[in-house]
PDB file of N, CA, C and O in Angstrom:
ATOM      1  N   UNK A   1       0.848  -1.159   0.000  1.00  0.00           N
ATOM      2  CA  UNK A   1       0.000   0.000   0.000  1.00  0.00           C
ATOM      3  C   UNK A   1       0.900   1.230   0.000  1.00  0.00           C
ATOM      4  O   UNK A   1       1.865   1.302   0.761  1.00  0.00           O
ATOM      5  N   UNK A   2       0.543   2.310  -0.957  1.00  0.00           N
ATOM      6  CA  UNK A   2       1.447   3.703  -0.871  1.00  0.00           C
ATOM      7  C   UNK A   2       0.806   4.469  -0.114  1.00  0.00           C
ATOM      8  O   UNK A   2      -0.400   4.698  -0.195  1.00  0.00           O
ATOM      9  N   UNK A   3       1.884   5.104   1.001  1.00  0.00           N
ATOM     10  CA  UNK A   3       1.652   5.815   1.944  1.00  0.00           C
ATOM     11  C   UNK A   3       0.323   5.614   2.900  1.00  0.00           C
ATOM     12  O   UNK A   3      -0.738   6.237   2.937  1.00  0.00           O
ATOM     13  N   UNK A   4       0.676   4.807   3.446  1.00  0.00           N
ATOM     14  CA  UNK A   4      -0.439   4.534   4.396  1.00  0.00           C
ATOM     15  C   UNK A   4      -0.450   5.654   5.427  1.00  0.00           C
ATOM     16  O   UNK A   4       0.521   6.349   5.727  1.00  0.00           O
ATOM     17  N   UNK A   5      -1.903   5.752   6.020  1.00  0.00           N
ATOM     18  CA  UNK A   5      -1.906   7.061   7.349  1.00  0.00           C
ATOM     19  C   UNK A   5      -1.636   6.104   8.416  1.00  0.00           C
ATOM     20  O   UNK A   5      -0.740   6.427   9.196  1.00  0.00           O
ATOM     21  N   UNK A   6      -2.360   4.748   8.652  1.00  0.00           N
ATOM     22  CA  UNK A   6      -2.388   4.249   9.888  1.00  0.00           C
ATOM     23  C   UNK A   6      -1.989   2.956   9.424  1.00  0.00           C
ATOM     24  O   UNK A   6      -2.281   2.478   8.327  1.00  0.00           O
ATOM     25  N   UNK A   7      -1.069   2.231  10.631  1.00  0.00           N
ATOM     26  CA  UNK A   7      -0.615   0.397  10.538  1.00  0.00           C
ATOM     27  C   UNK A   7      -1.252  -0.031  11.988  1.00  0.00           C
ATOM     28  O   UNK A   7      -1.099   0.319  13.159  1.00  0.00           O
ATOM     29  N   UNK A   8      -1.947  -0.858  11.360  1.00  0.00           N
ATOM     30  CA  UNK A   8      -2.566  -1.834  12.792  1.00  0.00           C
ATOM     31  C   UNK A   8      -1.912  -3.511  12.728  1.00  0.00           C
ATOM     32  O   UNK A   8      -2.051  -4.417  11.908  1.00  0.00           O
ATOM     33  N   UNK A   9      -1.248  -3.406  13.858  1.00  0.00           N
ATOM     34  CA  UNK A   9      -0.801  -4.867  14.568  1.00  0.00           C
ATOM     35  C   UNK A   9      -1.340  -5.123  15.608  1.00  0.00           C
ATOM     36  O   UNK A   9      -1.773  -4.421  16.522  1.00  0.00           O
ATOM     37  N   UNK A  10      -1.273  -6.698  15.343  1.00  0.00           N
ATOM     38  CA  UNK A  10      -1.623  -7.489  16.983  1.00  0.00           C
ATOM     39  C   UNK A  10      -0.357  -8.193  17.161  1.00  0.00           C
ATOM     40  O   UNK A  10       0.261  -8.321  16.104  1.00  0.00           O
ATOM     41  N   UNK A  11       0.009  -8.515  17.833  1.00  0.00           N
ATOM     42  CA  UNK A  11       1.580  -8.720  18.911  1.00  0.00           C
ATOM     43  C   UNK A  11       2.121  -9.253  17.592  1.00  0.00           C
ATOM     44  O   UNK A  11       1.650 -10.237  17.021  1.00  0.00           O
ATOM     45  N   UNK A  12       3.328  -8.401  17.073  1.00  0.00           N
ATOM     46  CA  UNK A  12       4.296  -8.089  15.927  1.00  0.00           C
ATOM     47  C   UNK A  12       5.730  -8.871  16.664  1.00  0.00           C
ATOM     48  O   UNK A  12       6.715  -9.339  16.092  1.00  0.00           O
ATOM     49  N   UNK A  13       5.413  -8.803  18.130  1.00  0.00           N
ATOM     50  CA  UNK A  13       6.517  -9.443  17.955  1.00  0.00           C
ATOM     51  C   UNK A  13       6.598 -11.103  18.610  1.00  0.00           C
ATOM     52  O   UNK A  13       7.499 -11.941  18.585  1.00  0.00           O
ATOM     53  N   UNK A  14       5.382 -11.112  19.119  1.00  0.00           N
ATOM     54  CA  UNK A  14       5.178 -12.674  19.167  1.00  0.00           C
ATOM     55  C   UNK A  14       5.816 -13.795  18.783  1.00  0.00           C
ATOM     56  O   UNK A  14       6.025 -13.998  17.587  1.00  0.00           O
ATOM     57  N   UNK A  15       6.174 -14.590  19.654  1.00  0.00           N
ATOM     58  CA  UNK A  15       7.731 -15.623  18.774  1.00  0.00           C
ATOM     59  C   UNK A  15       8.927 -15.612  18.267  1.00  0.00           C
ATOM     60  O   UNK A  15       9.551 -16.606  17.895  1.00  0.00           O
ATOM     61  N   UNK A  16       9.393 -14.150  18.224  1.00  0.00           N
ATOM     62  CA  UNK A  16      10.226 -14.308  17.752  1.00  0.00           C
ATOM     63  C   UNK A  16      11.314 -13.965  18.248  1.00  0.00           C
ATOM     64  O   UNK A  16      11.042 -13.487  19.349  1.00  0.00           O
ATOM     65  N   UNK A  17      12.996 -13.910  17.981  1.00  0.00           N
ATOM     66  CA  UNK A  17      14.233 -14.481  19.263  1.00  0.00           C
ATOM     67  C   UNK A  17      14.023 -12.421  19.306  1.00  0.00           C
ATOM     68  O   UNK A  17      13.422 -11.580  18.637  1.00  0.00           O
ATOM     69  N   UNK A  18      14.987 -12.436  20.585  1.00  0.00           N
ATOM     70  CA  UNK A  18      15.330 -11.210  21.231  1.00  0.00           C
ATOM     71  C   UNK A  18      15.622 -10.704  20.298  1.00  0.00           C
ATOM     72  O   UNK A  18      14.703  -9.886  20.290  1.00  0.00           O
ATOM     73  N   UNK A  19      16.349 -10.415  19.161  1.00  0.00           N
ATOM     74  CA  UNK A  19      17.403  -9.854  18.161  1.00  0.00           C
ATOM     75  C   UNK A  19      16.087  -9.239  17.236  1.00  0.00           C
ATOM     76  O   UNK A  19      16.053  -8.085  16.808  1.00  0.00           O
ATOM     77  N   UNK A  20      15.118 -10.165  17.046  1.00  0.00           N
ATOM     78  CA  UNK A  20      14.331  -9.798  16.165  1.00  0.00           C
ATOM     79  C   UNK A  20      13.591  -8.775  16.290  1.00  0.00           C
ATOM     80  O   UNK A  20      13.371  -7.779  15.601  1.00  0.00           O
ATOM     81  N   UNK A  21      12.978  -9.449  17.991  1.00  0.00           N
ATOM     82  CA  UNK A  21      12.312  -8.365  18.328  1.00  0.00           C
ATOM     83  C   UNK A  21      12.377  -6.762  18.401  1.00  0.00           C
ATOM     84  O   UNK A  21      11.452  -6.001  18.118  1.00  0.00           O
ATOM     85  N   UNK A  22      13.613  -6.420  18.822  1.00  0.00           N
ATOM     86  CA  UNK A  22      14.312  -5.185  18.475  1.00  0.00           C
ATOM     87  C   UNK A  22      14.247  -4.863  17.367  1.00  0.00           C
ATOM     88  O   UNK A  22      13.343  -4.050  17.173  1.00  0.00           O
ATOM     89  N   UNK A  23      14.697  -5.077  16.679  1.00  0.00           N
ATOM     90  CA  UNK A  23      14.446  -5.247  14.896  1.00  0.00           C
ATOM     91  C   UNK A  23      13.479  -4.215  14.622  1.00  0.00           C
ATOM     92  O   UNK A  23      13.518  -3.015  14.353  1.00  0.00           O
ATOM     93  N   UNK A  24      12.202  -5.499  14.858  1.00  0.00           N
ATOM     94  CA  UNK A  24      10.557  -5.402  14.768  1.00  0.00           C
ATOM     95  C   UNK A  24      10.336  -3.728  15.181  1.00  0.00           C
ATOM     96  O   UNK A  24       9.978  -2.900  14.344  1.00  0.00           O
ATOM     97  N   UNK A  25      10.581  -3.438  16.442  1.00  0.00           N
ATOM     98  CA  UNK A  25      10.535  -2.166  17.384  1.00  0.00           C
ATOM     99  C   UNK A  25      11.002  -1.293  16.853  1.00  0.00           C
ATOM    100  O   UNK A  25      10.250  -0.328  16.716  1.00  0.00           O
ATOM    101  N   UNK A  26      12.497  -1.147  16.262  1.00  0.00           N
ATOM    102  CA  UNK A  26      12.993  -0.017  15.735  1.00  0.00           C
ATOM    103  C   UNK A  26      12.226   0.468  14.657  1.00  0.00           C
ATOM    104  O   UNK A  26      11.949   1.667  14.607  1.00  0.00           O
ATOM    105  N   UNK A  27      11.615  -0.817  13.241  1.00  0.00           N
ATOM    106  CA  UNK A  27      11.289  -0.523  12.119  1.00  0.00           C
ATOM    107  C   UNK A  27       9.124  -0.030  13.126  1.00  0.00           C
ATOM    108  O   UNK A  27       8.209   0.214  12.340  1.00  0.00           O
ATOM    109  N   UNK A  28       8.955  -0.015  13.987  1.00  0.00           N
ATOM    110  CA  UNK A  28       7.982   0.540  13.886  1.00  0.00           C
ATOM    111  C   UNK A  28       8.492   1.683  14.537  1.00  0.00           C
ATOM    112  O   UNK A  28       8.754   2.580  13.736  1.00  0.00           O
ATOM    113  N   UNK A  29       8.625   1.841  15.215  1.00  0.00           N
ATOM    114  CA  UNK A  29       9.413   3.126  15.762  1.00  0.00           C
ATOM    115  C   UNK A  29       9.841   4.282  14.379  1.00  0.00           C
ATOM    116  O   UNK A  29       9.951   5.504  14.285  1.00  0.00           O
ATOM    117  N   UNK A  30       9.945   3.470  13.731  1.00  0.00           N
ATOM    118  CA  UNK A  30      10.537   4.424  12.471  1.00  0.00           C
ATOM    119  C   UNK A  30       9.377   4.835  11.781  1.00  0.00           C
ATOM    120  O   UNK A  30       9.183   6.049  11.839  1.00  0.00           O
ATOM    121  N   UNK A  31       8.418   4.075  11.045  1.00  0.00           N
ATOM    122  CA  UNK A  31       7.179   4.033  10.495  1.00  0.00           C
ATOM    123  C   UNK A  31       6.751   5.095  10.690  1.00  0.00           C
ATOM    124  O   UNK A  31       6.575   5.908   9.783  1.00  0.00           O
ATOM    125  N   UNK A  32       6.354   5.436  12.568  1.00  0.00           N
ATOM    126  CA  UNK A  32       5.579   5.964  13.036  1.00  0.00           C
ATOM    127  C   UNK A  32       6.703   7.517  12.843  1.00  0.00           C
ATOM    128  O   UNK A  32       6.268   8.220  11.930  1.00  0.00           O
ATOM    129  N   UNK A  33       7.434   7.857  13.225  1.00  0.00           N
ATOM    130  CA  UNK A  33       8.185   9.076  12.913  1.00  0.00           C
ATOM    131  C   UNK A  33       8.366   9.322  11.774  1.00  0.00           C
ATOM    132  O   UNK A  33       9.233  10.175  11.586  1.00  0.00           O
ATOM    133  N   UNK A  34       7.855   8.883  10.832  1.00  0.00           N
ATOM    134  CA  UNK A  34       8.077   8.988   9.067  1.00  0.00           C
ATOM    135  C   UNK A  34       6.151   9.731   9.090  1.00  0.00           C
ATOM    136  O   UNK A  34       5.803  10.387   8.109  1.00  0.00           O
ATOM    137  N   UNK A  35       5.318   9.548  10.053  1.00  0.00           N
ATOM    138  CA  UNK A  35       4.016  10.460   9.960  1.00  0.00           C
ATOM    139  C   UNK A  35       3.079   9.257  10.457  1.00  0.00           C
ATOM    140  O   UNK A  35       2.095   9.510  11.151  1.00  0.00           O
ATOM    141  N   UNK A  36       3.447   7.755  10.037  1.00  0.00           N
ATOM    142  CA  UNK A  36       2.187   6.873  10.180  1.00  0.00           C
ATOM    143  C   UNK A  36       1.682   6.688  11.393  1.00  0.00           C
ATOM    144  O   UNK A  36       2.340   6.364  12.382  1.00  0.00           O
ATOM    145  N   UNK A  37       0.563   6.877  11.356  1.00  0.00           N
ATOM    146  CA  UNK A  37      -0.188   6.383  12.920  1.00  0.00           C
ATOM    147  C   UNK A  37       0.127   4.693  13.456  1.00  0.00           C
ATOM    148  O   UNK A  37       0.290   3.795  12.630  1.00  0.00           O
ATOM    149  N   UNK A  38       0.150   4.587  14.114  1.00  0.00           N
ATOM    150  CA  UNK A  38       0.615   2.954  14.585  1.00  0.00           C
ATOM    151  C   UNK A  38      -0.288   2.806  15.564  1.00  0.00           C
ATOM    152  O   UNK A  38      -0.086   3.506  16.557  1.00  0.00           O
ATOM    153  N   UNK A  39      -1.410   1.965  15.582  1.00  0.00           N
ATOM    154  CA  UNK A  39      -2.145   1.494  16.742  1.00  0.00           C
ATOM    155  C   UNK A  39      -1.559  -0.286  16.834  1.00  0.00           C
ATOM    156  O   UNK A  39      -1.492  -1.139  15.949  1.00  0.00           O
ATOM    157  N   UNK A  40      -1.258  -0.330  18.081  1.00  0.00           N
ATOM    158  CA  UNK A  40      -0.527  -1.800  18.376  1.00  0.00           C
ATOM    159  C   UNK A  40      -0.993  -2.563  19.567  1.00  0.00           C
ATOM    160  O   UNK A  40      -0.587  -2.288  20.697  1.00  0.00           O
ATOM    161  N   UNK A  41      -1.734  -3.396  19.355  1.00  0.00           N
ATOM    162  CA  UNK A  41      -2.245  -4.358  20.512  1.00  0.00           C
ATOM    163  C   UNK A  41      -1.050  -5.264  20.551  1.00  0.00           C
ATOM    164  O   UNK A  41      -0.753  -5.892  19.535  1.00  0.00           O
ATOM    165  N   UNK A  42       0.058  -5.443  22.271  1.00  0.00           N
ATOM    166  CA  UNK A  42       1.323  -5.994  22.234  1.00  0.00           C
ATOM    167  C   UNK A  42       1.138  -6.476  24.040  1.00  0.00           C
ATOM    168  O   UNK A  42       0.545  -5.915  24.961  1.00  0.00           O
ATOM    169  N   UNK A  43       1.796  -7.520  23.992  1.00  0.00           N
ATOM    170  CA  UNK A  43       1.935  -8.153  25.463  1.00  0.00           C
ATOM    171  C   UNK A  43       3.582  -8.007  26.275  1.00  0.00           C
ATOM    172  O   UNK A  43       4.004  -8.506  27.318  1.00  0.00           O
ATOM    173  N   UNK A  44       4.387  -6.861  24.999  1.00  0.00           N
ATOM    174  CA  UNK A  44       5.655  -7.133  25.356  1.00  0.00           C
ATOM    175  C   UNK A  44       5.535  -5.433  26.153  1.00  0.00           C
ATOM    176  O   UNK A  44       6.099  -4.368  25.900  1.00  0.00           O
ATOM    177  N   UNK A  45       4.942  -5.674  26.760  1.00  0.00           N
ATOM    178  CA  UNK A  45       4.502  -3.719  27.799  1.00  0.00           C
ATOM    179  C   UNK A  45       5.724  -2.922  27.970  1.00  0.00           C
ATOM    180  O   UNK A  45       5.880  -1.720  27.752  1.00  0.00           O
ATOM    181  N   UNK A  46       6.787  -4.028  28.512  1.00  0.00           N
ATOM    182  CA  UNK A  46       8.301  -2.437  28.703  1.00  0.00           C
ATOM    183  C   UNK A  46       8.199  -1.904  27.146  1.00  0.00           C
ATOM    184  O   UNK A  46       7.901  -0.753  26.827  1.00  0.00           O
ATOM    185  N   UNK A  47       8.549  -3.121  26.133  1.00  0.00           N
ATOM    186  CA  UNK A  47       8.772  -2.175  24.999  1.00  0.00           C
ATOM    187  C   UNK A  47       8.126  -1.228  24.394  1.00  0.00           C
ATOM    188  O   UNK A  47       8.486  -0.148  23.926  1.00  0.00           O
ATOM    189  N   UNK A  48       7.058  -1.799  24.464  1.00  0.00           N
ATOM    190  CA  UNK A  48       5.709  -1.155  23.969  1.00  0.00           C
ATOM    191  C   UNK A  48       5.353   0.432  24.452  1.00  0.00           C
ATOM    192  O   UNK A  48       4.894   1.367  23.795  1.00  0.00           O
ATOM    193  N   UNK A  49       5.771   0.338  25.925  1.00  0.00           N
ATOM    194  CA  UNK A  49       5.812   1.769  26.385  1.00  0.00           C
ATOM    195  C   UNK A  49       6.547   2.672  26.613  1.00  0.00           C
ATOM    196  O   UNK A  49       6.482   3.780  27.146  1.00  0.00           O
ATOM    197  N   UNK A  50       7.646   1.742  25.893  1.00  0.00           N
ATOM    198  CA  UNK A  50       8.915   2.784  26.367  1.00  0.00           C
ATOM    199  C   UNK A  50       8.595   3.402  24.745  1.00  0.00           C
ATOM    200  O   UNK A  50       9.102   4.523  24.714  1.00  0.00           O
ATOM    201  N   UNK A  51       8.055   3.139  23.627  1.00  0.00           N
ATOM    202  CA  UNK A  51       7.837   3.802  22.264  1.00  0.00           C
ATOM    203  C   UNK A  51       6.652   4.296  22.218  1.00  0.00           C
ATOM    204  O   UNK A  51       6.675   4.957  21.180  1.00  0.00           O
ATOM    205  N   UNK A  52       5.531   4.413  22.717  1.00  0.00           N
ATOM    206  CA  UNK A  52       4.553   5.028  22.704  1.00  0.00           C
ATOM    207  C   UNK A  52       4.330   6.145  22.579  1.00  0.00           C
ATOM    208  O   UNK A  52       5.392   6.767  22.542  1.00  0.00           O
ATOM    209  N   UNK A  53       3.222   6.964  22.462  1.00  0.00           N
ATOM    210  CA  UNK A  53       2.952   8.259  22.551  1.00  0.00           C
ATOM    211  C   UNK A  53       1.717   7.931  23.584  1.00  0.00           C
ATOM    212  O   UNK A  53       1.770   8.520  24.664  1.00  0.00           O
ATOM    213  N   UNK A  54       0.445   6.913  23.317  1.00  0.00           N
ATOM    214  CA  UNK A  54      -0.521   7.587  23.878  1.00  0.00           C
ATOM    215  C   UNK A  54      -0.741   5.594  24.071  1.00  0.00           C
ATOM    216  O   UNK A  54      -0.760   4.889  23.062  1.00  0.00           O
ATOM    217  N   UNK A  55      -0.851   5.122  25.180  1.00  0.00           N
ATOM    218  CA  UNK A  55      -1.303   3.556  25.850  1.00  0.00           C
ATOM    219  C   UNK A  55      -2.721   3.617  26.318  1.00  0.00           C
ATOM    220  O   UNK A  55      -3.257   4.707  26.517  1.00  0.00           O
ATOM    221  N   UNK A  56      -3.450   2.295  26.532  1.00  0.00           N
ATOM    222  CA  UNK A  56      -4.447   1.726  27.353  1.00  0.00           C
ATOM    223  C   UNK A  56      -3.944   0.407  27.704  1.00  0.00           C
ATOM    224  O   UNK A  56      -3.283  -0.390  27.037  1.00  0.00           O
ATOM    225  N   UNK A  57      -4.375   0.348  28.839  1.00  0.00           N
ATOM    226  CA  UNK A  57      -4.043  -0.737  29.924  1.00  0.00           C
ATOM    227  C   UNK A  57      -5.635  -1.504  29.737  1.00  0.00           C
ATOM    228  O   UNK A  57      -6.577  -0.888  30.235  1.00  0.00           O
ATOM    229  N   UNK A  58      -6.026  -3.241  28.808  1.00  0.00           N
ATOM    230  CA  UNK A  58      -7.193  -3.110  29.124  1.00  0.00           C
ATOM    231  C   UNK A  58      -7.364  -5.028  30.306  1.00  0.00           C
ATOM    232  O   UNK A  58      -6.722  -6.076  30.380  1.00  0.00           O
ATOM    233  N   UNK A  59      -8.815  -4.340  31.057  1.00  0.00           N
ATOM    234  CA  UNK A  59      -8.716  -5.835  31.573  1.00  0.00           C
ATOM    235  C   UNK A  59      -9.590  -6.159  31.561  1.00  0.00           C
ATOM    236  O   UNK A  59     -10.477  -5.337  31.788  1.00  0.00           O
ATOM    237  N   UNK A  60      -9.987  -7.644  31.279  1.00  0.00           N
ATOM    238  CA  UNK A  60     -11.703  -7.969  31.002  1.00  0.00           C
ATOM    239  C   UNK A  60     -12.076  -7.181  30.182  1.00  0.00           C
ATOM    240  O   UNK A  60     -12.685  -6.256  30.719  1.00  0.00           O
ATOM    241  N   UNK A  61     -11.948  -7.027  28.243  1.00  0.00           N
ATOM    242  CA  UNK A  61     -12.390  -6.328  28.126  1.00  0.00           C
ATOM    243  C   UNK A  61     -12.929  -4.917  28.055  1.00  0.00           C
ATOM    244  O   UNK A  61     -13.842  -4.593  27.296  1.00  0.00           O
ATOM    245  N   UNK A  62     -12.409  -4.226  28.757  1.00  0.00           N
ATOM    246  CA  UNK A  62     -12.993  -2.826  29.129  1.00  0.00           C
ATOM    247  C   UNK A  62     -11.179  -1.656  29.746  1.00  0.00           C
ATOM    248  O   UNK A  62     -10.656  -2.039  30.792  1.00  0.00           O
ATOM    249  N   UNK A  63     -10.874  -1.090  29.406  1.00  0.00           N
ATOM    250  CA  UNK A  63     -10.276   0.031  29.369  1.00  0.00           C
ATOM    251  C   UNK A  63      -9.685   0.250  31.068  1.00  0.00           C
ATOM    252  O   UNK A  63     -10.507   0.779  31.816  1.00  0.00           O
ATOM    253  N   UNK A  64      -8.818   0.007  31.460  1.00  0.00           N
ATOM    254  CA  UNK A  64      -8.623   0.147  33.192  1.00  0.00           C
ATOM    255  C   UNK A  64      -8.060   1.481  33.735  1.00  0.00           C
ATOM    256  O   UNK A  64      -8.304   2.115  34.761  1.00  0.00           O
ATOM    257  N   UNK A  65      -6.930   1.762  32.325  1.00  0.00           N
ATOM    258  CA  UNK A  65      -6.106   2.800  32.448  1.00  0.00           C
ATOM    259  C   UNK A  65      -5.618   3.608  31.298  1.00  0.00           C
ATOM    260  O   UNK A  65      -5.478   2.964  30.258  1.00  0.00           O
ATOM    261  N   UNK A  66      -5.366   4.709  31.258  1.00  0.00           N
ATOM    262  CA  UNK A  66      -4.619   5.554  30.028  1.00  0.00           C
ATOM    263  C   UNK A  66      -3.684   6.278  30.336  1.00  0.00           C
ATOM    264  O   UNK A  66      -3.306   6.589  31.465  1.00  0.00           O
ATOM    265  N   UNK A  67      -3.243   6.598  29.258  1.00  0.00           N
ATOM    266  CA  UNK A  67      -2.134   7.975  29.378  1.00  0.00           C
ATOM    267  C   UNK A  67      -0.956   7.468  28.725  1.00  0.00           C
ATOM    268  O   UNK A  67      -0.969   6.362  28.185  1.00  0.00           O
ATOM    269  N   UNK A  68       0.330   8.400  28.747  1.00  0.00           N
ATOM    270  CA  UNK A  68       0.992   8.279  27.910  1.00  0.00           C
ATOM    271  C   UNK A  68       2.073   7.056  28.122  1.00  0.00           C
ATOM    272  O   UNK A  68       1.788   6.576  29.219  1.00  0.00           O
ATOM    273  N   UNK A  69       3.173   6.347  27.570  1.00  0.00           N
ATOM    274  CA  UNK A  69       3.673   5.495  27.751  1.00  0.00           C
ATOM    275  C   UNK A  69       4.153   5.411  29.255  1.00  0.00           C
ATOM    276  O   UNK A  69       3.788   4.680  30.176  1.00  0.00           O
ATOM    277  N   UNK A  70       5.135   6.449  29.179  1.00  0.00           N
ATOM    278  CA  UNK A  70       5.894   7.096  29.928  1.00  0.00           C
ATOM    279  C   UNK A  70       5.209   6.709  31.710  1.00  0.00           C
ATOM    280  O   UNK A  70       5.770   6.007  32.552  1.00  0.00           O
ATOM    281  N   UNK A  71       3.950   7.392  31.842  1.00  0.00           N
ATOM    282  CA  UNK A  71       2.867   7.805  32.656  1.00  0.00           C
ATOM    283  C   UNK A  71       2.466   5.995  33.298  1.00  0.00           C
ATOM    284  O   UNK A  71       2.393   5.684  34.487  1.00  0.00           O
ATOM    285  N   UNK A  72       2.257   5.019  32.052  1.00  0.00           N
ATOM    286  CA  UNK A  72       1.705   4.133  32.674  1.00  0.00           C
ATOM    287  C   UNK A  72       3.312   2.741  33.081  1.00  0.00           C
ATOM    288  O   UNK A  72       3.226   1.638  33.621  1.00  0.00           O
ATOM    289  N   UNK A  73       4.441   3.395  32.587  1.00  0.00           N
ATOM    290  CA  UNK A  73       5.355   2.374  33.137  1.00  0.00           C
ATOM    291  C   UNK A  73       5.673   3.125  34.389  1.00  0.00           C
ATOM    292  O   UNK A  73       6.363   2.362  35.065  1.00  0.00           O
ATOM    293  N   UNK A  74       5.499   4.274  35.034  1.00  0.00           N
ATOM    294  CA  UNK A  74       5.867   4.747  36.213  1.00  0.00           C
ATOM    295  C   UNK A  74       4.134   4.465  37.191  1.00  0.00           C
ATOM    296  O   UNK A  74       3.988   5.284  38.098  1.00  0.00           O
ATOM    297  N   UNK A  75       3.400   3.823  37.093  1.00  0.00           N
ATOM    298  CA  UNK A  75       1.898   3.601  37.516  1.00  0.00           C
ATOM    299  C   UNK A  75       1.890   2.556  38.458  1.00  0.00           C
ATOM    300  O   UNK A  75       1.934   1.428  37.967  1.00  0.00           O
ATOM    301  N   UNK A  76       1.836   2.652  39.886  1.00  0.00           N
ATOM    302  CA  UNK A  76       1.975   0.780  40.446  1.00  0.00           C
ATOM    303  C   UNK A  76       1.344  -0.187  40.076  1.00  0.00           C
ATOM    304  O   UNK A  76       1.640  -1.381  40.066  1.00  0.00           O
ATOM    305  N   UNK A  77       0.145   0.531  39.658  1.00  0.00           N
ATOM    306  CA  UNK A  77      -0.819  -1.099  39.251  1.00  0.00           C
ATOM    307  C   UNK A  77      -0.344  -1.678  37.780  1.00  0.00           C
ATOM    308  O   UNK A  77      -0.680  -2.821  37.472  1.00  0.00           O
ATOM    309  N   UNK A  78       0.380  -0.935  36.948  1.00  0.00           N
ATOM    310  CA  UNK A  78       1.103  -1.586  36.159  1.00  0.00           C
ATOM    311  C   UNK A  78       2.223  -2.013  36.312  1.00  0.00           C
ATOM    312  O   UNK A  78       2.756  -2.593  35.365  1.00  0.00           O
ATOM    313  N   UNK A  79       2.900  -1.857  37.520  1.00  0.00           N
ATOM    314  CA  UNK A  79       4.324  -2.148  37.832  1.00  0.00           C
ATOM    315  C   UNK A  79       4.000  -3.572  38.245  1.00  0.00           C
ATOM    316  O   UNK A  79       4.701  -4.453  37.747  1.00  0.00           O
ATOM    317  N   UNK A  80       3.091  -3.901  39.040  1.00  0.00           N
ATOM    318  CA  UNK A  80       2.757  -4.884  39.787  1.00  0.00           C
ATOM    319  C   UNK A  80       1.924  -5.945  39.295  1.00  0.00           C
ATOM    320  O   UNK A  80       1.985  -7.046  39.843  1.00  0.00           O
ATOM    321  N   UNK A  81       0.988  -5.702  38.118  1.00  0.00           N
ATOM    322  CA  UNK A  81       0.205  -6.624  37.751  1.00  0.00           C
ATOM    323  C   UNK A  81       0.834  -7.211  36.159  1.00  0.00           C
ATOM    324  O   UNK A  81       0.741  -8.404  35.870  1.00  0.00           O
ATOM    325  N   UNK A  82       1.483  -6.173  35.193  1.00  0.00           N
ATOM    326  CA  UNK A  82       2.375  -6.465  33.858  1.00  0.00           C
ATOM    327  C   UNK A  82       3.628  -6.376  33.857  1.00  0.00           C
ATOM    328  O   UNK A  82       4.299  -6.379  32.825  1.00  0.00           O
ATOM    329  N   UNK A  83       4.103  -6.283  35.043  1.00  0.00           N
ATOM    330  CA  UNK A  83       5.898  -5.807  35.130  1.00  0.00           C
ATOM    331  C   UNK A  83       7.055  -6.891  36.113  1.00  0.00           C
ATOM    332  O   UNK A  83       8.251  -7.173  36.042  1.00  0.00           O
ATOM    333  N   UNK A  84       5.623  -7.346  37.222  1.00  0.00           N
ATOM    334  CA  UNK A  84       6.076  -8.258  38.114  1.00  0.00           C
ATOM    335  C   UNK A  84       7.127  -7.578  39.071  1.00  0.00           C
ATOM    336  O   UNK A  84       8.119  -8.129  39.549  1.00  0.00           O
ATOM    337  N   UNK A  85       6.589  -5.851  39.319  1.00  0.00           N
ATOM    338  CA  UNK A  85       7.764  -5.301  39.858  1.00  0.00           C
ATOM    339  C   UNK A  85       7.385  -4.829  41.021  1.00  0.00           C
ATOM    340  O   UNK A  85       8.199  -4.271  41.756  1.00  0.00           O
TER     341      UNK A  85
END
């Protein structure tokens, strides 16, 4: 597709070795600073939020938490329930 506005993934990096995954991260990381919108449903949360602009935390379904990456890796209930910290 030429010039897409928006890329939607579901866990991009699912399965695959450490090396890749980075990979995976940088080339969206890039995407998205080239203008494209990136909406990304991902279970890998440090990475995911350490590149973000704008997260939801969801559970059961339904929306628990928001805000920006940044905002929800400094959050206890995400430290404690997706971080194991």
């Amino acid at each position: 597709m030429a010039l897409p506005k928006l890329l939607i993934m579901d866990e991009p990096s699912l399965g695959l070795a450490p090396v890749l995954v980075k990979q995976i991260f940088d080339n969206i990381k890039e995407i998205n600073e080239e203008g494209v919108t990136v909406l990304q449903v991902e279970q890998n949360v440090v990475q995911t939020l350490n590149m973000c602009h704008r997260a939801y935390v969801l559970e059961n379904g339904r929306i628990a938490l928001q805000g920006t990456g940044k905002e929800l890796l400094l959050n206890d209930h995400v430290k404690e329930a997706y971080l194991g910290i």
